[in-house]
mmCIF file of the N, C-alpha and C atoms, coordinates in Angstrom:
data_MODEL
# 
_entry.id   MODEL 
# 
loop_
_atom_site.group_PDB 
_atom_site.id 
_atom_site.type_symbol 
_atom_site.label_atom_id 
_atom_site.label_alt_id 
_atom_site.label_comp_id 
_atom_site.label_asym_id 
_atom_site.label_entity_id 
_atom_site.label_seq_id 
_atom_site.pdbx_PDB_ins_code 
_atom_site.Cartn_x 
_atom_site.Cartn_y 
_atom_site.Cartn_z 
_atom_site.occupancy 
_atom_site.B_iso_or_equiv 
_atom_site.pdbx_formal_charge 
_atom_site.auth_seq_id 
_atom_site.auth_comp_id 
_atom_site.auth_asym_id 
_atom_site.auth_atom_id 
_atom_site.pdbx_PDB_model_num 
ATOM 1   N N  . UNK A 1 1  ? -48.348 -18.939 -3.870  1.00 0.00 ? 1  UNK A N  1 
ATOM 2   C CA . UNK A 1 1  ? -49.725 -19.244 -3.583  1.00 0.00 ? 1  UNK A CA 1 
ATOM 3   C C  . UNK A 1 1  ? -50.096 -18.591 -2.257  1.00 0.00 ? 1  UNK A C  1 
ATOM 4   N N  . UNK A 1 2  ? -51.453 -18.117 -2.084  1.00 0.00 ? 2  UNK A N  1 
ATOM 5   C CA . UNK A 1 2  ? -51.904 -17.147 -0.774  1.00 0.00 ? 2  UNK A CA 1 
ATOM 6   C C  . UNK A 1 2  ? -53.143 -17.611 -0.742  1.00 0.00 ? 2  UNK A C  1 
ATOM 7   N N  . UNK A 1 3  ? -52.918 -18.147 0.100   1.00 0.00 ? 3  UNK A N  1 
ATOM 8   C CA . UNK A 1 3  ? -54.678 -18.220 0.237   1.00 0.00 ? 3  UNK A CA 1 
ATOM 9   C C  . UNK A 1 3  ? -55.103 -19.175 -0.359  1.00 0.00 ? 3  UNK A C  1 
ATOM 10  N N  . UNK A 1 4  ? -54.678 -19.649 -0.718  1.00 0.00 ? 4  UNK A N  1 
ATOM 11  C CA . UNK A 1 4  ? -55.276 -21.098 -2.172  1.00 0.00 ? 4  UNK A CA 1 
ATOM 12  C C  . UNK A 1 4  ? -55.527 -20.621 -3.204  1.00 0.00 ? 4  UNK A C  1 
ATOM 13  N N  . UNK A 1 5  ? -55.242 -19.390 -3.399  1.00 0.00 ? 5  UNK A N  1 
ATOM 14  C CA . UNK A 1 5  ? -55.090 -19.053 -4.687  1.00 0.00 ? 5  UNK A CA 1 
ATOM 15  C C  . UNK A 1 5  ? -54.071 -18.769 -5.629  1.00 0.00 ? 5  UNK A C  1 
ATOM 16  N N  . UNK A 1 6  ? -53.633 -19.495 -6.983  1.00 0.00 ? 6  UNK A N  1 
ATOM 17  C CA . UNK A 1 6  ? -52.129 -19.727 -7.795  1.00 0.00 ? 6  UNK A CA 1 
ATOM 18  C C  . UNK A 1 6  ? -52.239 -18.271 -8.535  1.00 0.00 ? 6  UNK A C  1 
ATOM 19  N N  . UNK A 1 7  ? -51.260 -17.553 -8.682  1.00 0.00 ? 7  UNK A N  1 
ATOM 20  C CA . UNK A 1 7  ? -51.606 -16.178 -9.537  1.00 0.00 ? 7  UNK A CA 1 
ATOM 21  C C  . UNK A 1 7  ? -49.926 -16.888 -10.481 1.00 0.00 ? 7  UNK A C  1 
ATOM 22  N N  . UNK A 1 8  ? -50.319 -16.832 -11.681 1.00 0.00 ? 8  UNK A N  1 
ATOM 23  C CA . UNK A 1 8  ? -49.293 -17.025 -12.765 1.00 0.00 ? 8  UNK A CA 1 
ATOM 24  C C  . UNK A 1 8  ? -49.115 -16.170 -12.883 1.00 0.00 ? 8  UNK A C  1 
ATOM 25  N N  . UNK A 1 9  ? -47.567 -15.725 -12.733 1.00 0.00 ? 9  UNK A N  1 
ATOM 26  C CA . UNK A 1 9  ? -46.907 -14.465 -13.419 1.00 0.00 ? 9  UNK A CA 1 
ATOM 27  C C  . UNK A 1 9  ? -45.545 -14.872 -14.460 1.00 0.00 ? 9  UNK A C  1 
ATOM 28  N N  . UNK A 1 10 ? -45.924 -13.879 -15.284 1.00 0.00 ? 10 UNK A N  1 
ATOM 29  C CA . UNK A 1 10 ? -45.330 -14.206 -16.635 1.00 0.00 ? 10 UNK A CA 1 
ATOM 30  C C  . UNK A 1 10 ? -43.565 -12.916 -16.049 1.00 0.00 ? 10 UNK A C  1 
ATOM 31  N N  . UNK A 1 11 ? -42.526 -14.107 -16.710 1.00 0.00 ? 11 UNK A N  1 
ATOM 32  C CA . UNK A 1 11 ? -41.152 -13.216 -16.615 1.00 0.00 ? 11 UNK A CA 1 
ATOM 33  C C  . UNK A 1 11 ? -40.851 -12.772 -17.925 1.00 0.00 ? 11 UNK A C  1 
ATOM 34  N N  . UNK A 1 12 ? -40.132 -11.464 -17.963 1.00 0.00 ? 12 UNK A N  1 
ATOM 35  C CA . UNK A 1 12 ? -40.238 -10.950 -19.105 1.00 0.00 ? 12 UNK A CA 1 
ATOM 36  C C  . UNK A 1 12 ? -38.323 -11.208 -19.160 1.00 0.00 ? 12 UNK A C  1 
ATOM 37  N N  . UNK A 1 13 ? -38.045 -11.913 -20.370 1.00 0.00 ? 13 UNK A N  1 
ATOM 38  C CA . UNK A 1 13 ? -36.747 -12.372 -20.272 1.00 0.00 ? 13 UNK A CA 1 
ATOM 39  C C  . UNK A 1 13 ? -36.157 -11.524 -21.912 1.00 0.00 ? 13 UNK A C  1 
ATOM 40  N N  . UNK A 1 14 ? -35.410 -11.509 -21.355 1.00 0.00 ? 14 UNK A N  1 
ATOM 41  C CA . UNK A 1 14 ? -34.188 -10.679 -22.041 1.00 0.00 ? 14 UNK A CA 1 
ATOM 42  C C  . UNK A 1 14 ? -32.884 -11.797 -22.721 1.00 0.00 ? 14 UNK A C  1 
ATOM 43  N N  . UNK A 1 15 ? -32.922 -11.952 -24.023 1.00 0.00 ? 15 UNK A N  1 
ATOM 44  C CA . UNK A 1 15 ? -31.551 -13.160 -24.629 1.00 0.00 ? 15 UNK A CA 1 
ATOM 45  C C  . UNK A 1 15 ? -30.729 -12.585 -25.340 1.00 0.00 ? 15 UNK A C  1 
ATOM 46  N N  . UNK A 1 16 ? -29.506 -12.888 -25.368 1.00 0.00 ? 16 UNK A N  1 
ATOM 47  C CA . UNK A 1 16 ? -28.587 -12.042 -25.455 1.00 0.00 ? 16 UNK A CA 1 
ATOM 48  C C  . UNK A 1 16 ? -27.373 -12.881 -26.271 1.00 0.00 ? 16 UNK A C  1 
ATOM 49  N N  . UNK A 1 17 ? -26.921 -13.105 -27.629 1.00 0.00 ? 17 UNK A N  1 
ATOM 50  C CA . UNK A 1 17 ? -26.355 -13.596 -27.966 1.00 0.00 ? 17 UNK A CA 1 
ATOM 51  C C  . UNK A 1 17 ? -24.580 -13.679 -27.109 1.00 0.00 ? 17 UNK A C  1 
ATOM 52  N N  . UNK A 1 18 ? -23.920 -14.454 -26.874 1.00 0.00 ? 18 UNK A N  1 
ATOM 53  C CA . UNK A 1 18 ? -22.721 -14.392 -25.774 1.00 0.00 ? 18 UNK A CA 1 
ATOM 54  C C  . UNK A 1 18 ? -21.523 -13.950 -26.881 1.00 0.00 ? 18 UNK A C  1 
ATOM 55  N N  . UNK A 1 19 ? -20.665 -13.033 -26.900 1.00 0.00 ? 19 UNK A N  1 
ATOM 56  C CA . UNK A 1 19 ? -19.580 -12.186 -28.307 1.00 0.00 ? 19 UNK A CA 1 
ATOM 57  C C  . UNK A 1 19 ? -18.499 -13.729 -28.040 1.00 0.00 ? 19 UNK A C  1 
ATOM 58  N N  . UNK A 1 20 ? -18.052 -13.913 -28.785 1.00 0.00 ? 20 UNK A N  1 
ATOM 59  C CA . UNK A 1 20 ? -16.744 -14.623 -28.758 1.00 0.00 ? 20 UNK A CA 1 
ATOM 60  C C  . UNK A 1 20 ? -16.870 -16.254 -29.276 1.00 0.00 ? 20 UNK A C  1 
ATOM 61  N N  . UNK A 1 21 ? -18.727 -16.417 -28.617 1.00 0.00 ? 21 UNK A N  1 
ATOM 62  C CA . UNK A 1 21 ? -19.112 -17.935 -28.968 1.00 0.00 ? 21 UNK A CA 1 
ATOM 63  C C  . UNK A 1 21 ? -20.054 -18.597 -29.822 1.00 0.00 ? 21 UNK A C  1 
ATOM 64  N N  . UNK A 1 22 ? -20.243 -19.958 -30.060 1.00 0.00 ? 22 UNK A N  1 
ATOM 65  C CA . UNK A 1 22 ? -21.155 -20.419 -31.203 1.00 0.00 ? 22 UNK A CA 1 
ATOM 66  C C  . UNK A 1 22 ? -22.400 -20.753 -30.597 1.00 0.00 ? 22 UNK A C  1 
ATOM 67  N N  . UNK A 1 23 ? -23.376 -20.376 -31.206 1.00 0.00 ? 23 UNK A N  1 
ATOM 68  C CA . UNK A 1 23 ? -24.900 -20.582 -30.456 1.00 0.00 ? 23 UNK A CA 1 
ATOM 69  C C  . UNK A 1 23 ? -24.673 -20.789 -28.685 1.00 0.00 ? 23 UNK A C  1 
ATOM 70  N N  . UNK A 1 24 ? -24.666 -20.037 -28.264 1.00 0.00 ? 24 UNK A N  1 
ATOM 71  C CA . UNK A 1 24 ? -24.384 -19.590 -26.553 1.00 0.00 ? 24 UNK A CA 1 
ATOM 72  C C  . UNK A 1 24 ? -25.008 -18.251 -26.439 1.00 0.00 ? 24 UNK A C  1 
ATOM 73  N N  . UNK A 1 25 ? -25.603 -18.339 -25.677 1.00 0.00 ? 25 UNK A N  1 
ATOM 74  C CA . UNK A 1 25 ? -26.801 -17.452 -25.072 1.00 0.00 ? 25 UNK A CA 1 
ATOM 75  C C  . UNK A 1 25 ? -26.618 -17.216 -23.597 1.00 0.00 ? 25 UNK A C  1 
ATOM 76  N N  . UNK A 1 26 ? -26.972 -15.779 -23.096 1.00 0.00 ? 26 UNK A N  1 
ATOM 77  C CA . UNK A 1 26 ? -27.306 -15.179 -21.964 1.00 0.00 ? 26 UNK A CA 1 
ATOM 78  C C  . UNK A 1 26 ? -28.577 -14.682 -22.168 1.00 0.00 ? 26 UNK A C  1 
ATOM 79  N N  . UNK A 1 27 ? -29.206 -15.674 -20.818 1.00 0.00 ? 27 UNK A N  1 
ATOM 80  C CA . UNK A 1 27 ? -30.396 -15.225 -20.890 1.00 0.00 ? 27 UNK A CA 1 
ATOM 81  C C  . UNK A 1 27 ? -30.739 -14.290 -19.057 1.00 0.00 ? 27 UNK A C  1 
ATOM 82  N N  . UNK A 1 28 ? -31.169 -13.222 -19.264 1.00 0.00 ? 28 UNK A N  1 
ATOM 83  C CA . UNK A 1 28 ? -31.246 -12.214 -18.041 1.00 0.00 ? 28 UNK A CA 1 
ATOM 84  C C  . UNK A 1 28 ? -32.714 -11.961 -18.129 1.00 0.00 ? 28 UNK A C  1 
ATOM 85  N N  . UNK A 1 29 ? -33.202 -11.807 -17.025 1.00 0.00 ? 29 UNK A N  1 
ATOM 86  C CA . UNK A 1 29 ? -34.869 -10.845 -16.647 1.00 0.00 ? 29 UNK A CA 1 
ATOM 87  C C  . UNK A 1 29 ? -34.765 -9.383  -16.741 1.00 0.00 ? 29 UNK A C  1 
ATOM 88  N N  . UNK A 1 30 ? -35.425 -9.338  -17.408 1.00 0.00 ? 30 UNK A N  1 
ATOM 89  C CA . UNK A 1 30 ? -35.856 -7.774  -17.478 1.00 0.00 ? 30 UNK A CA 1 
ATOM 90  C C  . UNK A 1 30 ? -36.298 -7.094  -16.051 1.00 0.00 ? 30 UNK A C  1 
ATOM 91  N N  . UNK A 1 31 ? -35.317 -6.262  -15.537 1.00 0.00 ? 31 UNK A N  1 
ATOM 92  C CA . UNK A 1 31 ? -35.761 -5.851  -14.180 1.00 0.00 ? 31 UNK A CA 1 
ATOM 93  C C  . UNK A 1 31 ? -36.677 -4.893  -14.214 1.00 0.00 ? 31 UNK A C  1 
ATOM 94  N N  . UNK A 1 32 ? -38.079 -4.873  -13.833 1.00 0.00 ? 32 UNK A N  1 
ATOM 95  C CA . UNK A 1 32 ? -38.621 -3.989  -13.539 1.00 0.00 ? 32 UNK A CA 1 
ATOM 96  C C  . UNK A 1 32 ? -39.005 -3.250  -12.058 1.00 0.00 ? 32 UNK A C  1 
ATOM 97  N N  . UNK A 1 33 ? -38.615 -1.754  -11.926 1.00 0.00 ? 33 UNK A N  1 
ATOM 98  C CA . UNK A 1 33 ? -38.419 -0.814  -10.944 1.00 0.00 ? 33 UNK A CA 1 
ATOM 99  C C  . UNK A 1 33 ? -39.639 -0.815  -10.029 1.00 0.00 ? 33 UNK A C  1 
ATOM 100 N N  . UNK A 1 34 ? -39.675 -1.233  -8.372  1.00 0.00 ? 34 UNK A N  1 
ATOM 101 C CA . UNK A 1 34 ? -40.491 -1.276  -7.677  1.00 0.00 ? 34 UNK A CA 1 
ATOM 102 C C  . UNK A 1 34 ? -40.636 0.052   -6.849  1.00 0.00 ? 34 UNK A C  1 
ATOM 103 N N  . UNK A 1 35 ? -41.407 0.717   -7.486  1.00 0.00 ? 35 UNK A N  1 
ATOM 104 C CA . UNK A 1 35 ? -41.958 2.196   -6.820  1.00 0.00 ? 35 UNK A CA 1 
ATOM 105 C C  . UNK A 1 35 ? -42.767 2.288   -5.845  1.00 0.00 ? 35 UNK A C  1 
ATOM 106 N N  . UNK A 1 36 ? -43.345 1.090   -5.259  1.00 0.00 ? 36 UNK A N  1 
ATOM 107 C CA . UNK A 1 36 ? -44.184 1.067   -4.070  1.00 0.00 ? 36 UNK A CA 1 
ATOM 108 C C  . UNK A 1 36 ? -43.706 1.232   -3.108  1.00 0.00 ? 36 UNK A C  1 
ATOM 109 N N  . UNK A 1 37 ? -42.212 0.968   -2.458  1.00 0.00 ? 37 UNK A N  1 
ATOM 110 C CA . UNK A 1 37 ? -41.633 1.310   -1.643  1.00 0.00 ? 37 UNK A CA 1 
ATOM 111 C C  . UNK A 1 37 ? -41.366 3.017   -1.535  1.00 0.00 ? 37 UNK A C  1 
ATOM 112 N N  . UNK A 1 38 ? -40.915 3.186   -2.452  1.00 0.00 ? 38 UNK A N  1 
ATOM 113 C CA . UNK A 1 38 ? -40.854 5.350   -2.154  1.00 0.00 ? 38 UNK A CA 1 
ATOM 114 C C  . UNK A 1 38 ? -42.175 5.620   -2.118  1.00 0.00 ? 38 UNK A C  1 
ATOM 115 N N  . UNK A 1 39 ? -43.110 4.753   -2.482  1.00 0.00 ? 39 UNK A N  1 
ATOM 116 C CA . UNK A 1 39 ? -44.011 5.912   -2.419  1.00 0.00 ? 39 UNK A CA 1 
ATOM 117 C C  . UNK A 1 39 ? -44.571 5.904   -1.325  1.00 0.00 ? 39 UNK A C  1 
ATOM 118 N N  . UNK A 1 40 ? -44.727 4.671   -0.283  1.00 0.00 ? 40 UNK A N  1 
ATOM 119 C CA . UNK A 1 40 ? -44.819 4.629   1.059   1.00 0.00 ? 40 UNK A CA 1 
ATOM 120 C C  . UNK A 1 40 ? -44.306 5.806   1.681   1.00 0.00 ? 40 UNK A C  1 
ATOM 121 N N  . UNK A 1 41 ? -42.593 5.497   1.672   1.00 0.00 ? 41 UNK A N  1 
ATOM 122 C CA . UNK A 1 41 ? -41.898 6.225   2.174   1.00 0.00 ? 41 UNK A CA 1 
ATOM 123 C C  . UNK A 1 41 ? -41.837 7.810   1.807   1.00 0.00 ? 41 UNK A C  1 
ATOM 124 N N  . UNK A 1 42 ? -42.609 8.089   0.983   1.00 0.00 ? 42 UNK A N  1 
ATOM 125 C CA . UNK A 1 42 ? -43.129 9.977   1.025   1.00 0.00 ? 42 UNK A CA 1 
ATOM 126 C C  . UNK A 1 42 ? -44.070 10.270  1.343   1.00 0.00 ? 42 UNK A C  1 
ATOM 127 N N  . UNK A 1 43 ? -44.954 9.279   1.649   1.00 0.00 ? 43 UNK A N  1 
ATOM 128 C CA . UNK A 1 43 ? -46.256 9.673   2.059   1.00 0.00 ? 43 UNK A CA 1 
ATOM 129 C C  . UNK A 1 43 ? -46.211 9.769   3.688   1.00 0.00 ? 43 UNK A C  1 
ATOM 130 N N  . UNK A 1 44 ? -45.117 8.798   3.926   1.00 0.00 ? 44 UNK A N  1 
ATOM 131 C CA . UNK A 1 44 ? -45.002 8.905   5.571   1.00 0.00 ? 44 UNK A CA 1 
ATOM 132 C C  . UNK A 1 44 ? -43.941 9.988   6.208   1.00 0.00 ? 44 UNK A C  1 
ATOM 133 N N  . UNK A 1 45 ? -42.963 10.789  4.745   1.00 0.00 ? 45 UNK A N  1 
ATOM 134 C CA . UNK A 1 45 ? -42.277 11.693  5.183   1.00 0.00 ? 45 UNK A CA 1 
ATOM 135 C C  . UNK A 1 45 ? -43.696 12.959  5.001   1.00 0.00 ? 45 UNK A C  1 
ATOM 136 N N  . UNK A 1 46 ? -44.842 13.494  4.267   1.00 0.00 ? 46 UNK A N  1 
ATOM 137 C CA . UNK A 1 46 ? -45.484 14.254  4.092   1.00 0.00 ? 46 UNK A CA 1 
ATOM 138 C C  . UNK A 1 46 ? -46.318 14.166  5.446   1.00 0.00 ? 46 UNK A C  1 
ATOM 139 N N  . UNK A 1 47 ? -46.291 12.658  5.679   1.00 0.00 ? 47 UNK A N  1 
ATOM 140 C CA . UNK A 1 47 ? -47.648 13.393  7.077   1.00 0.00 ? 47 UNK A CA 1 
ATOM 141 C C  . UNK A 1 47 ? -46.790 13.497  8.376   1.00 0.00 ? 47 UNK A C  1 
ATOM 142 N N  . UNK A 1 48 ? -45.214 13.061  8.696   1.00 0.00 ? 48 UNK A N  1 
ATOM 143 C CA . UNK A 1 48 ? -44.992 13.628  9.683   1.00 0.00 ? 48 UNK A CA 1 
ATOM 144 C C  . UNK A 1 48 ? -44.330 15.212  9.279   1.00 0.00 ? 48 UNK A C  1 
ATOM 145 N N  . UNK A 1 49 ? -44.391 15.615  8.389   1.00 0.00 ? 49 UNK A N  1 
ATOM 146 C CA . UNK A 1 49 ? -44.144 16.955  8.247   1.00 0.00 ? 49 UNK A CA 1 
ATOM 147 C C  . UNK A 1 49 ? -45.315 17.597  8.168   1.00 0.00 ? 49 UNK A C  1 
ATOM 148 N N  . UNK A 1 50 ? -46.494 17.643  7.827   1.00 0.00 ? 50 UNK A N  1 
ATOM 149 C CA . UNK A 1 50 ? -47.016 18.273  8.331   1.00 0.00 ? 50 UNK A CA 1 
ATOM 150 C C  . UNK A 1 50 ? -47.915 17.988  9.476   1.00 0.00 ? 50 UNK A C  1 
ATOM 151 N N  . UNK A 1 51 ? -47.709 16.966  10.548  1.00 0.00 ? 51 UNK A N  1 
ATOM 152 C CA . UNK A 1 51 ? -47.660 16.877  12.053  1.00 0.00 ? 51 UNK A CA 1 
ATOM 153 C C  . UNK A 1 51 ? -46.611 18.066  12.721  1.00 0.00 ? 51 UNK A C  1 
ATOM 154 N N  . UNK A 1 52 ? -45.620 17.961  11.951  1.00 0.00 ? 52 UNK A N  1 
ATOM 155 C CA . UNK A 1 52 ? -44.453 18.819  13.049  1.00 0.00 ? 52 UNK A CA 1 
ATOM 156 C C  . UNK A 1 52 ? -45.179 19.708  12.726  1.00 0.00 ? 52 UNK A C  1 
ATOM 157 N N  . UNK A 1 53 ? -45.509 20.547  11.435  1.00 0.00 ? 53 UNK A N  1 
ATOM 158 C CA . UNK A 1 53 ? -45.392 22.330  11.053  1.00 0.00 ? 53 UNK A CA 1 
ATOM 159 C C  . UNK A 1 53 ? -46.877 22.185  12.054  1.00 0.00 ? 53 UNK A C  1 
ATOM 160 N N  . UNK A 1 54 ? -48.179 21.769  12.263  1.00 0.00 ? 54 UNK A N  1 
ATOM 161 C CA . UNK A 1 54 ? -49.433 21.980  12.296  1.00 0.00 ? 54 UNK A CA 1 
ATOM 162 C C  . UNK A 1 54 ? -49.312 22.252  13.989  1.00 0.00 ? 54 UNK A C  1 
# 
């Protein structure tokens, strides 16, 4: 919650029957890849490179 405001986010889950056992389950989250971080981080390698070359 931020601000007083609730944002529901839905997990995207992954079940996985367990080899060896009877109705036994693994259940895991589907990881999804956070690209906001590199993309920070090239935008701040692009403008001090072209600070140095300029």
């Amino acid at each position: 919650m931020i601000l007083g405001k609730e944002v529901a986010l839905q997990r995207k889950l992954k079940i996985e029957p367990i080899d060896g056992s009877y109705n036994s389950y693994a259940v895991n989250e589907k990881e999804k890849k956070d690209w906001s971080g590199n993309i920070y981080l090239a935008c701040v390698a692009a403008i001090l490179v072209i600070a140095f070359f300029t």
